[in-house]
MOPAC internal coordinates of N, CA, C and O (Angstrom, degrees):
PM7 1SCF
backbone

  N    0.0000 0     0.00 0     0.00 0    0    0    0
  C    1.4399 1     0.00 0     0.00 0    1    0    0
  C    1.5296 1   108.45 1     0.00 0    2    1    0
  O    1.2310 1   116.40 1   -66.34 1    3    2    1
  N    1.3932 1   124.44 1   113.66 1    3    2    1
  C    0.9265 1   120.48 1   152.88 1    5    3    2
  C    1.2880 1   145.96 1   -82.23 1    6    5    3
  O    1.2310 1   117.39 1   -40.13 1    7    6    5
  N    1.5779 1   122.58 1   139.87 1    7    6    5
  C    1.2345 1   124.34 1  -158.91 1    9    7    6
  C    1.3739 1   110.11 1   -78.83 1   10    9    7
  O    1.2310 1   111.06 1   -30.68 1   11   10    9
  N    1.7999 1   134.44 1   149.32 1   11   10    9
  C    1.2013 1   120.89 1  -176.50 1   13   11   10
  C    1.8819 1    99.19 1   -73.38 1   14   13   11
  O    1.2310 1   129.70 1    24.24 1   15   14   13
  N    1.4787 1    98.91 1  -155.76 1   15   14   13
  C    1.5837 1   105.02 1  -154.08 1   17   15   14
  C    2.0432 1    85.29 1  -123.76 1   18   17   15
  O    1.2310 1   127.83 1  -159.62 1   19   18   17
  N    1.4094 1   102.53 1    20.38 1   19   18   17
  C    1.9501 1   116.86 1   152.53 1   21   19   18
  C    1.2950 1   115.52 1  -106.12 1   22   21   19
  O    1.2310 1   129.92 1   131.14 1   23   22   21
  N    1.1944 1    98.49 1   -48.86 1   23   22   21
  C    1.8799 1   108.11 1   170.79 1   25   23   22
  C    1.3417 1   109.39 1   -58.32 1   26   25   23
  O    1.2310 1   114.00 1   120.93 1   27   26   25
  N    1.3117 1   128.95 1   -59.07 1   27   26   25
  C    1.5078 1   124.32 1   175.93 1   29   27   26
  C    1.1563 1   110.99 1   -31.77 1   30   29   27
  O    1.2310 1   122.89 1   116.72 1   31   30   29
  N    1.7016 1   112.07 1   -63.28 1   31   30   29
  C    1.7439 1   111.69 1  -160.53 1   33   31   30
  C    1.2997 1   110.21 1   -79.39 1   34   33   31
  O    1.2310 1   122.95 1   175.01 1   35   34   33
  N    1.2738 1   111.95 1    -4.99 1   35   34   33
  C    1.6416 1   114.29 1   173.01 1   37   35   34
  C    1.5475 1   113.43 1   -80.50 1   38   37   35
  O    1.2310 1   126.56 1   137.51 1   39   38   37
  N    1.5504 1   104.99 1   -42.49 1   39   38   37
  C    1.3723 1   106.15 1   160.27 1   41   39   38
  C    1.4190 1   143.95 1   -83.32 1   42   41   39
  O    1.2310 1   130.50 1   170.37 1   43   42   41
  N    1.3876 1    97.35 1    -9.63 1   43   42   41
  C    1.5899 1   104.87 1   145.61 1   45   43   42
  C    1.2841 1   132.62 1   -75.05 1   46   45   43
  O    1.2310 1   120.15 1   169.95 1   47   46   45
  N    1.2643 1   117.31 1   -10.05 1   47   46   45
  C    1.3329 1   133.07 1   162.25 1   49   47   46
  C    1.5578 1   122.77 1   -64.56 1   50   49   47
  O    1.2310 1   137.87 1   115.04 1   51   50   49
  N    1.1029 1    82.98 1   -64.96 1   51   50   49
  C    2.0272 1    94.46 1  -175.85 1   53   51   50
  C    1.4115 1   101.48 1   -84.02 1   54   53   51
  O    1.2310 1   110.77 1  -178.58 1   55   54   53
  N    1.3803 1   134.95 1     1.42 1   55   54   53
  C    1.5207 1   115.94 1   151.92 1   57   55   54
  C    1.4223 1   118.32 1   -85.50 1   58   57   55
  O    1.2310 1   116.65 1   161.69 1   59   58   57
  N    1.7016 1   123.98 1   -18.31 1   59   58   57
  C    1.2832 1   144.39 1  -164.81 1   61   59   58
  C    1.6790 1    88.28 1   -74.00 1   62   61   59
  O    1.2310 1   136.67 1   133.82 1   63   62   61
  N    1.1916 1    85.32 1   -46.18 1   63   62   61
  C    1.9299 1    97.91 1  -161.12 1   65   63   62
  C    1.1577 1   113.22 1   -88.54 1   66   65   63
  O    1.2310 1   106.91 1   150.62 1   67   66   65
  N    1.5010 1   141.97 1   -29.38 1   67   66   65
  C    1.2080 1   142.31 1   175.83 1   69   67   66
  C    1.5053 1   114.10 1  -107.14 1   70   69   67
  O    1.2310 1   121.39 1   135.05 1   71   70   69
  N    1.3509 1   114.95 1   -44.95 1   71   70   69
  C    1.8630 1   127.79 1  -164.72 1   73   71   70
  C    1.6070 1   101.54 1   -66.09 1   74   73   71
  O    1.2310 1   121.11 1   123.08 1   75   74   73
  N    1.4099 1   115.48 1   -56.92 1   75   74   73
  C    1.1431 1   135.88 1  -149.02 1   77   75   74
  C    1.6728 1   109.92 1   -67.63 1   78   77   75
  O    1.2310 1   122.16 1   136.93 1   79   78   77
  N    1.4919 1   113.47 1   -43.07 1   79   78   77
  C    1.1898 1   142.47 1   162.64 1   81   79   78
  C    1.6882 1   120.35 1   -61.86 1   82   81   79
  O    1.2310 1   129.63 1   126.86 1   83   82   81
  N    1.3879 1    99.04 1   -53.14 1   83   82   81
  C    1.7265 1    91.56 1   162.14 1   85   83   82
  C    1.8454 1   116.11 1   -76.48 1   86   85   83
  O    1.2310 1   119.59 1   169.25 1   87   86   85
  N    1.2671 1   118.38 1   -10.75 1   87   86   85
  C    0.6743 1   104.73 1  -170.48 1   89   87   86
  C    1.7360 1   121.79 1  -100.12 1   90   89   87
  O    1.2310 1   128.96 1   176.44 1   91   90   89
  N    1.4140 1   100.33 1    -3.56 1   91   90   89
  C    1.5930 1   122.90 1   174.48 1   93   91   90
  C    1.9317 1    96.79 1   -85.31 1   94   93   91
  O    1.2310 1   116.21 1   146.36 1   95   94   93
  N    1.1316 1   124.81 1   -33.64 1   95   94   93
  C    1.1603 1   112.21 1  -179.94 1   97   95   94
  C    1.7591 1   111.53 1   -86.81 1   98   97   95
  O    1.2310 1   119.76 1   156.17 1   99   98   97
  N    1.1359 1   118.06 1   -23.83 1   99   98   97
  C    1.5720 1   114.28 1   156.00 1  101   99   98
  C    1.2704 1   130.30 1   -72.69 1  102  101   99
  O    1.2310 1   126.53 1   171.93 1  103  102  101
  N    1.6066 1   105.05 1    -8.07 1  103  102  101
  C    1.5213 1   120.82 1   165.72 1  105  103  102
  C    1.3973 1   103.91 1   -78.20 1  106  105  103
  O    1.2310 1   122.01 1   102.29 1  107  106  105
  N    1.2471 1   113.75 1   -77.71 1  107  106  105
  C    1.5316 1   115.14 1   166.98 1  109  107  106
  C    1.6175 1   126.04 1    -4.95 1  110  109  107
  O    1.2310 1   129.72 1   102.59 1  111  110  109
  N    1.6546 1    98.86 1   -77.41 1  111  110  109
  C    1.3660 1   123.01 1  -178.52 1  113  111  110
  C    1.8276 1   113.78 1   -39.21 1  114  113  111
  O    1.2310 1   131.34 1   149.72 1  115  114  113
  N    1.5844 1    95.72 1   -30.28 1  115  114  113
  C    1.5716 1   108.67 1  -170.21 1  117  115  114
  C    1.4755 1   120.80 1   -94.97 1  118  117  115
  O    1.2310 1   137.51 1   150.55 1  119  118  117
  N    1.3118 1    83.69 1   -29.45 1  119  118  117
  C    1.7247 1    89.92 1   158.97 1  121  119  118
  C    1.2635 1   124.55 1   -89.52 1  122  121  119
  O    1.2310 1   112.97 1   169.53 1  123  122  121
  N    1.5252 1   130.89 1   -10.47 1  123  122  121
  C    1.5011 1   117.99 1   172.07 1  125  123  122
  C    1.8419 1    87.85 1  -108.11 1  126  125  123
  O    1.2310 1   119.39 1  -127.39 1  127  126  125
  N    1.2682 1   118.76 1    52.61 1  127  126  125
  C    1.5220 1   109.83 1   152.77 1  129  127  126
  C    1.5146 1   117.30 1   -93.94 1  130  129  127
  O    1.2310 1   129.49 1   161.24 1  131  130  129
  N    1.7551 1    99.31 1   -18.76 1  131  130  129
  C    1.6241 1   108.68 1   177.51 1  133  131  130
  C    1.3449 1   107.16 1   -87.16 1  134  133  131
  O    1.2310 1   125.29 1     4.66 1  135  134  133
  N    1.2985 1   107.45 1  -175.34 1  135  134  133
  C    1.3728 1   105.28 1  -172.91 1  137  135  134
  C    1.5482 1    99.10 1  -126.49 1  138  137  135
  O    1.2310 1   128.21 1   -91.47 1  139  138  137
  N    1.6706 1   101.79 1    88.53 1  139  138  137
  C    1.3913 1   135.33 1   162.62 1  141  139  138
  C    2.1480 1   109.26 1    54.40 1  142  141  139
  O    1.2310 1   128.16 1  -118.73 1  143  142  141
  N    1.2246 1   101.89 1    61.27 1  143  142  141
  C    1.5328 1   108.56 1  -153.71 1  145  143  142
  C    2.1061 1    87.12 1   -64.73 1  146  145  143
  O    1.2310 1   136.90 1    -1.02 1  147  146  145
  N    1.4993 1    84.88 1   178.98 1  147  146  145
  C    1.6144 1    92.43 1  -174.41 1  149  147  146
  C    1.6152 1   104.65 1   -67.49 1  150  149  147
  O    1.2310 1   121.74 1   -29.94 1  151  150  149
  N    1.7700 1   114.28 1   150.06 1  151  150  149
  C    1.5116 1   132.97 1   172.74 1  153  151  150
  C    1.1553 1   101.77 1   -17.86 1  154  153  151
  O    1.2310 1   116.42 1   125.59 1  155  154  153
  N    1.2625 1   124.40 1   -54.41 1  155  154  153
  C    1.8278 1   131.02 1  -139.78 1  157  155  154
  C    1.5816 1    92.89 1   -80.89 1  158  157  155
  O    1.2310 1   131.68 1   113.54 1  159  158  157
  N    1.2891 1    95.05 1   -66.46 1  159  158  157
  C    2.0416 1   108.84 1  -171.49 1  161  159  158
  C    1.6513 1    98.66 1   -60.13 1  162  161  159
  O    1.2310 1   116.05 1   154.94 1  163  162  161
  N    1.1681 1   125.10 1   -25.06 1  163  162  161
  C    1.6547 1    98.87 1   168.90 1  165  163  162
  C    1.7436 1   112.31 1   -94.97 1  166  165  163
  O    1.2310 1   124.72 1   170.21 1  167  166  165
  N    1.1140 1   108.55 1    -9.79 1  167  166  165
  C    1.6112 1    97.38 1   169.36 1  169  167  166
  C    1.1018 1   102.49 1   -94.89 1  170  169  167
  O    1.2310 1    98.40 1  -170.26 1  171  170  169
  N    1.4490 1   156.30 1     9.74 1  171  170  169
  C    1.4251 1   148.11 1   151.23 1  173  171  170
  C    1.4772 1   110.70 1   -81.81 1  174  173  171
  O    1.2310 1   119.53 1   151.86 1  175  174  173
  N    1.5205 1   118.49 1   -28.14 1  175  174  173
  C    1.6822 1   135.41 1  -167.38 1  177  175  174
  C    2.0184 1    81.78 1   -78.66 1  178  177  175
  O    1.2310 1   121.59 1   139.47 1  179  178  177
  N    1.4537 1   114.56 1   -40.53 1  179  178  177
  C    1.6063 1   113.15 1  -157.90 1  181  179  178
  C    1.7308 1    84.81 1   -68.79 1  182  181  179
  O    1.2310 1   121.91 1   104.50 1  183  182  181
  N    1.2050 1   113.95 1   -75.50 1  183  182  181
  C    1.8829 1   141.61 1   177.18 1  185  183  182
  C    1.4393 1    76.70 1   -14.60 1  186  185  183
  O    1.2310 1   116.20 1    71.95 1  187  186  185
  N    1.2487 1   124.82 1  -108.05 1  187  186  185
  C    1.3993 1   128.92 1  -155.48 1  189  187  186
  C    1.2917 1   139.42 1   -10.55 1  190  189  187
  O    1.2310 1   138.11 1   110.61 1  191  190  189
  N    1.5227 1    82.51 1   -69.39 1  191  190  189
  C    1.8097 1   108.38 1   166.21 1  193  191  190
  C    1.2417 1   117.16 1   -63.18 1  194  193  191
  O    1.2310 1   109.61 1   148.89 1  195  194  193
  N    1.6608 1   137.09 1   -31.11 1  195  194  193
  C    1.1016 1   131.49 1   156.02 1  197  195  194
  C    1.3481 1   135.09 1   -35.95 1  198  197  195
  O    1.2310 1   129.28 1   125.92 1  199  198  197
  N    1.9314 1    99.72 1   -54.08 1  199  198  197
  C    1.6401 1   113.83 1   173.40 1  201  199  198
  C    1.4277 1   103.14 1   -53.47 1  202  201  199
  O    1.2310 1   117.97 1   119.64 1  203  202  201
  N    1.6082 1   121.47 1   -60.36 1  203  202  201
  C    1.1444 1   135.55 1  -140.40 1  205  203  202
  C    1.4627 1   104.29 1   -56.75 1  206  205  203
  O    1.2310 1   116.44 1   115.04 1  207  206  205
  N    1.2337 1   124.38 1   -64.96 1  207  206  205
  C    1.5124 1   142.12 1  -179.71 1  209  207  206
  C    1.3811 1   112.11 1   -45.10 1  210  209  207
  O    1.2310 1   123.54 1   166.01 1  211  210  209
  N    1.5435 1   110.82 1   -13.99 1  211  210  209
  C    2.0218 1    93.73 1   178.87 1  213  211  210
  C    1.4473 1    90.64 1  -115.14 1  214  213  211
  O    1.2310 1   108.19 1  -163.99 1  215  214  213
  N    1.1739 1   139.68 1    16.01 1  215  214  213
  C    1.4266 1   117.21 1  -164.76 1  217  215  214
  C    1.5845 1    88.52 1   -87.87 1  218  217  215
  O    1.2310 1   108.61 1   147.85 1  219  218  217
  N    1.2284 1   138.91 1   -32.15 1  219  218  217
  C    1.3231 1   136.04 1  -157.86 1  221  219  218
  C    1.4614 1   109.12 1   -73.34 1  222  221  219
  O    1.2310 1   124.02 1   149.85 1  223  222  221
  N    1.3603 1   109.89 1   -30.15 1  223  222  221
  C    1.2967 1   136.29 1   170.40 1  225  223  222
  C    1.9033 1   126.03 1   -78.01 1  226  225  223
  O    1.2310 1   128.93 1   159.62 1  227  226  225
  N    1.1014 1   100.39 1   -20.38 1  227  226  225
  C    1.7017 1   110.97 1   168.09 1  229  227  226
  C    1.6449 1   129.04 1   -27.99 1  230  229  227
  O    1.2310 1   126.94 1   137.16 1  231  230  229
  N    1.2416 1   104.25 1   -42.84 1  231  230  229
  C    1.4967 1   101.15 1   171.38 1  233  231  230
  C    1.5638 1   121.64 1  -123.16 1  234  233  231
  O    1.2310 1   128.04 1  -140.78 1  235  234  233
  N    1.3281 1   102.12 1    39.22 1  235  234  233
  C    1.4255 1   137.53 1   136.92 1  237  235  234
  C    1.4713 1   122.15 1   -71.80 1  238  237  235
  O    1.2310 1   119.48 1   119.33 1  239  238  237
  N    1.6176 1   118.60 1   -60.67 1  239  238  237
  C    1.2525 1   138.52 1  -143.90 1  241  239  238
  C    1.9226 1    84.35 1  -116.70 1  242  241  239
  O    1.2310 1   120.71 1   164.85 1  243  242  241
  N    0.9031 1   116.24 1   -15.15 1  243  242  241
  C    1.2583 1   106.07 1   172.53 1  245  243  242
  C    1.7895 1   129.09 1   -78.98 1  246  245  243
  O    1.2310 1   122.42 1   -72.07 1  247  246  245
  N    1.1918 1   112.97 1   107.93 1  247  246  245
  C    1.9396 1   127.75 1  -169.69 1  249  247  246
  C    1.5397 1   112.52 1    91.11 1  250  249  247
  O    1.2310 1   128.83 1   167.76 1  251  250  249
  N    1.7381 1   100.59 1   -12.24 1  251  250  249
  C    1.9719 1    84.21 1   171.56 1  253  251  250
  C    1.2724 1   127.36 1   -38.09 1  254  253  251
  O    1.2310 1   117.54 1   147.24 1  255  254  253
  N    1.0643 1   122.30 1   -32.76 1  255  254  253
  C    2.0244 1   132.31 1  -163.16 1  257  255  254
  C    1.6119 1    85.04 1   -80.42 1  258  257  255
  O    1.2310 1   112.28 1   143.41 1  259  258  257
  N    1.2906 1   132.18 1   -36.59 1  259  258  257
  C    1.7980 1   113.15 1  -167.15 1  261  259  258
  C    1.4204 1   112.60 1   -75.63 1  262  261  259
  O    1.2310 1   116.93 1     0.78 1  263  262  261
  N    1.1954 1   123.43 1  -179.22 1  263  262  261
  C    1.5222 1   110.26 1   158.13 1  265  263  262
  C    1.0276 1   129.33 1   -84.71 1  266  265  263
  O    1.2310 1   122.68 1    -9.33 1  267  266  265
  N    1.4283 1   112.47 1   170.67 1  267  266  265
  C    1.3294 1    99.07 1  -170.37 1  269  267  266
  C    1.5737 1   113.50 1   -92.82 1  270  269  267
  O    1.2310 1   130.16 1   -30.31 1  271  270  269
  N    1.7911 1    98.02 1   149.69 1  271  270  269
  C    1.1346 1    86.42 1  -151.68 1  273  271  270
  C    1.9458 1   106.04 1  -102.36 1  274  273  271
  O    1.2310 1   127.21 1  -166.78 1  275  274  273
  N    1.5197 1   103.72 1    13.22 1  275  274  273
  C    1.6715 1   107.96 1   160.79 1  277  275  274
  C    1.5016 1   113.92 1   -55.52 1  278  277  275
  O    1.2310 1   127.59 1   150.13 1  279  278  277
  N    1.3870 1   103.00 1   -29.87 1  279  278  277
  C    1.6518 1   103.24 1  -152.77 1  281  279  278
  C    1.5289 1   104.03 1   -86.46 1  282  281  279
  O    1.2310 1   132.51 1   -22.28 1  283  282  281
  N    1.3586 1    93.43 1   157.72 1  283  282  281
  C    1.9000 1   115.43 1  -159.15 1  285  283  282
  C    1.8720 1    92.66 1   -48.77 1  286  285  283
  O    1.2310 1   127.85 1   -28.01 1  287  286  285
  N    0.9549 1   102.50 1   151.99 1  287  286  285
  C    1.9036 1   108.92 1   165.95 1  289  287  286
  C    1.6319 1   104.91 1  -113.82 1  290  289  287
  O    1.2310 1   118.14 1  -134.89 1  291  290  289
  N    1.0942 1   121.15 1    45.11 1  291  290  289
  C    1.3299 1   140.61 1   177.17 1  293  291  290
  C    1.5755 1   101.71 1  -103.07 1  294  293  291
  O    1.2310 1   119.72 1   -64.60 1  295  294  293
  N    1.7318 1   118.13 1   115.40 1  295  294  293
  C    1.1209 1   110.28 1  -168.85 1  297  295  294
  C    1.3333 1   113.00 1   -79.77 1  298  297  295
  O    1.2310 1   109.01 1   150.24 1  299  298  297
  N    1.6034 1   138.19 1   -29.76 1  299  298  297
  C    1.1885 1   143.31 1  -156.06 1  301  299  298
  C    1.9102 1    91.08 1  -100.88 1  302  301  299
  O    1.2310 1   115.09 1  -167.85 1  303  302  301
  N    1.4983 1   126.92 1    12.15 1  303  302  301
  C    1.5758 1   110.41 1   165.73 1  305  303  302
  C    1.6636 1    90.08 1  -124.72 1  306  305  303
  O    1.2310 1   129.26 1   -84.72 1  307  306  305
  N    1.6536 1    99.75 1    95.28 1  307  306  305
  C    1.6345 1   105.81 1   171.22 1  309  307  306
  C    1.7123 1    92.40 1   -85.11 1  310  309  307
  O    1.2310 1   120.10 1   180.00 1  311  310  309

């Protein structure tokens, strides 16, 4: 089932706004489980987890920024 292109940006919304935020503090949480590993290996542990968390989300977040493309292409009904 695909979602329309309102549902998307609605749900790109409330993951922007809710997911993203819990999900930097479960990043966090996971990186101070070690005991303070070298600069490099925790900014690759940060890198990682960054990618990782939106890929599930990809065709969600994928064409929100265009318009939408249900809507009339009639120039004089903005």
């Amino acid at each position: 089932m695909a979602l329309s292109y309102k549902a998307r940006k609605r749900w790109s919304l409330a993951i922007l706004l809710i997911g993203m935020p819990a999900y930097i503090v479960a990043a966090v949480t996971v990186v101070n489980l070690f005991d303070r590993p070298a600069i490099w290996l925790e900014f690759l542990i940060y890198v990682a987890l960054g990618v990782v968390w939106i890929l599930p989300f990809k065709f969600i977040f994928k064409g929100v920024g265009q318009p939408d493309p249900d809507a009339s292409q009639d120039p004089d009904n903005r």
